[in-house]
C-alpha positions as YAML, in Angstrom:
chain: A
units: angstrom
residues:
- id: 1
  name: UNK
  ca: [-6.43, 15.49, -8.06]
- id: 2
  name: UNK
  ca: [-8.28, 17.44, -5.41]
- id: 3
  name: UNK
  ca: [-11.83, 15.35, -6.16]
- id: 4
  name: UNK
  ca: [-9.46, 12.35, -5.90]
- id: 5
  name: UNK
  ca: [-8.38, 12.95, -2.62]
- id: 6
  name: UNK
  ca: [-11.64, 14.15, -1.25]
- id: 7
  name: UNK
  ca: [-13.53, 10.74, -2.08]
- id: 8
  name: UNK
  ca: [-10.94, 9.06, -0.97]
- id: 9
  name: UNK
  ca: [-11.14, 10.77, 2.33]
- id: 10
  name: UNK
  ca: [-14.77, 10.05, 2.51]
- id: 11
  name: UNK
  ca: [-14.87, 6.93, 1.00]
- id: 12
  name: UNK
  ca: [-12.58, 5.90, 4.56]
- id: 13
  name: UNK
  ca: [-14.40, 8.24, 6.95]
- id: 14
  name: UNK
  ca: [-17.87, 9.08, 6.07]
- id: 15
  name: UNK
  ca: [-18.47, 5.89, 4.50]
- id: 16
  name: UNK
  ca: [-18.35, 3.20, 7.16]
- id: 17
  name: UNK
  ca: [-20.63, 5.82, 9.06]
- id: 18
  name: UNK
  ca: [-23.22, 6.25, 6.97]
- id: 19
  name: UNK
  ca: [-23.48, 2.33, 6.13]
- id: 20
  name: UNK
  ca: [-23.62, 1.91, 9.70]
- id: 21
  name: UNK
  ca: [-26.22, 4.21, 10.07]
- id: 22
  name: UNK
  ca: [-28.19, 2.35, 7.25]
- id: 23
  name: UNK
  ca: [-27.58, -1.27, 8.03]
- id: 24
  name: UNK
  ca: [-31.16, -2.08, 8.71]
- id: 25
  name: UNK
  ca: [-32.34, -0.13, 5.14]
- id: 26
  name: UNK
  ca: [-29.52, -2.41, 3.56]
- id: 27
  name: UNK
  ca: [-30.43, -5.48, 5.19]
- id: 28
  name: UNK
  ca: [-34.23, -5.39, 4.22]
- id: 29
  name: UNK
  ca: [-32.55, -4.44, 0.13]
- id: 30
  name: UNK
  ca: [-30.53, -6.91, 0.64]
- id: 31
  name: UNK
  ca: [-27.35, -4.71, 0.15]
- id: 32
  name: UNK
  ca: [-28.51, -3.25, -2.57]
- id: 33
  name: UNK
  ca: [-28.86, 0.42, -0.77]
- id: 34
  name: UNK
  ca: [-25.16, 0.64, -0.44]
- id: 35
  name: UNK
  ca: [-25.66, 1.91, -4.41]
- id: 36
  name: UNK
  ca: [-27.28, 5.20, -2.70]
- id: 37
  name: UNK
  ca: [-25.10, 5.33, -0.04]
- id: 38
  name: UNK
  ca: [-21.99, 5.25, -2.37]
- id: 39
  name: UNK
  ca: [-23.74, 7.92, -4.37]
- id: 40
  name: UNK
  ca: [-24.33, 9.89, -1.63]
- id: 41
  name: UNK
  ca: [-20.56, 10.00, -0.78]
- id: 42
  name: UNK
  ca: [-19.55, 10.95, -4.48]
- id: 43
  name: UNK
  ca: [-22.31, 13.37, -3.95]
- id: 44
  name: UNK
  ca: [-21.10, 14.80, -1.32]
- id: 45
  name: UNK
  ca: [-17.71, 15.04, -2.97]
- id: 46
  name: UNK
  ca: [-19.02, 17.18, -5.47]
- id: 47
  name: UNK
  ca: [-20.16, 19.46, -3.33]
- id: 48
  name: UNK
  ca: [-17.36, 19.88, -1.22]
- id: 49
  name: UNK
  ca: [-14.84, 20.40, -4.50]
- id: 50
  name: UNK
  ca: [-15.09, 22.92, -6.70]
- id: 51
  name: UNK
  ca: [-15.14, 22.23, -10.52]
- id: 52
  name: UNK
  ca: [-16.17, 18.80, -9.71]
- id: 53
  name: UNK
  ca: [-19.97, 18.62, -10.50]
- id: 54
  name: UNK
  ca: [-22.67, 16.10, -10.38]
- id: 55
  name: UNK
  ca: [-26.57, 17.02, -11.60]
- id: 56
  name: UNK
  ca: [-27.94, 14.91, -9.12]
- id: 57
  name: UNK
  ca: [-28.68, 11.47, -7.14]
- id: 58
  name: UNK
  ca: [-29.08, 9.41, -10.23]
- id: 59
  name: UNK
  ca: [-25.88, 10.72, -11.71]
- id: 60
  name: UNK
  ca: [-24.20, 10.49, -8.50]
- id: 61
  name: UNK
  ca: [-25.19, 6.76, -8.00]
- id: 62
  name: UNK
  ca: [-23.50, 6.05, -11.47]
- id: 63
  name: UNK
  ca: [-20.88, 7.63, -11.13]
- id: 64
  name: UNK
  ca: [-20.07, 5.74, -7.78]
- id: 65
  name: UNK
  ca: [-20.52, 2.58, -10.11]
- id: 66
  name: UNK
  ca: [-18.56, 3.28, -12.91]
- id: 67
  name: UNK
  ca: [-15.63, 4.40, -10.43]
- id: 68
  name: UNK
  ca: [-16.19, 1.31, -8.79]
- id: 69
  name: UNK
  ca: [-16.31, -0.50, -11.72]
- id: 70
  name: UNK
  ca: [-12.71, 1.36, -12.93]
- id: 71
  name: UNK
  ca: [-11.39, 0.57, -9.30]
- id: 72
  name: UNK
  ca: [-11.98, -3.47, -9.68]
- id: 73
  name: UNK
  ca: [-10.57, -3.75, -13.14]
- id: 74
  name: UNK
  ca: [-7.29, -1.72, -12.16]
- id: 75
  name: UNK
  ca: [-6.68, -4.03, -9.17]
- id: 76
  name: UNK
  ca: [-7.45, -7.36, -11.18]
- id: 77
  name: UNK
  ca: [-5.05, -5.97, -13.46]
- id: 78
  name: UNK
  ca: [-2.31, -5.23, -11.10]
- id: 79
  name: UNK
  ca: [-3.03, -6.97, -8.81]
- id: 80
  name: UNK
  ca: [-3.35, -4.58, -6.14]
...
């Protein structure tokens, strides 16, 4: 519950910040550096909770994906 909370919390605050801080790195990947950027969040996450542990980057980025991944499918299904 407590990692839940804490990416949520930085999915709405640290989020928008660092993908404003990033726009033109996103732009020229054509959007495709908001992967890292999520990553970094859940990264960050994992650093901030205890228990909750990621090895690195690359685990963090996929991680981010499969959560987002879980996210979409849950509000298709309910349509939240």
């Amino acid at each position: 519950m407590a990692a839940a909370l804490v990416l949520t919390i930085l999915n709405k605050i640290v989020r928008p910040l660092l993908l404003l801080l990033t726009l033109p790195v996103n732009i020229l990947t054509l959007g495709l550096f908001t992967f890292v950027v999520l990553g970094l969040v859940f990264w960050l996450g994992s650093a901030l909770v205890p228990g909750f542990k990621v090895d690195g980057l690359g685990w963090a980025i996929a991680g981010a994906l499969v959560m987002g991944l879980i996210n979409g499918v849950v509000g298709m299904v309910f349509k939240l």
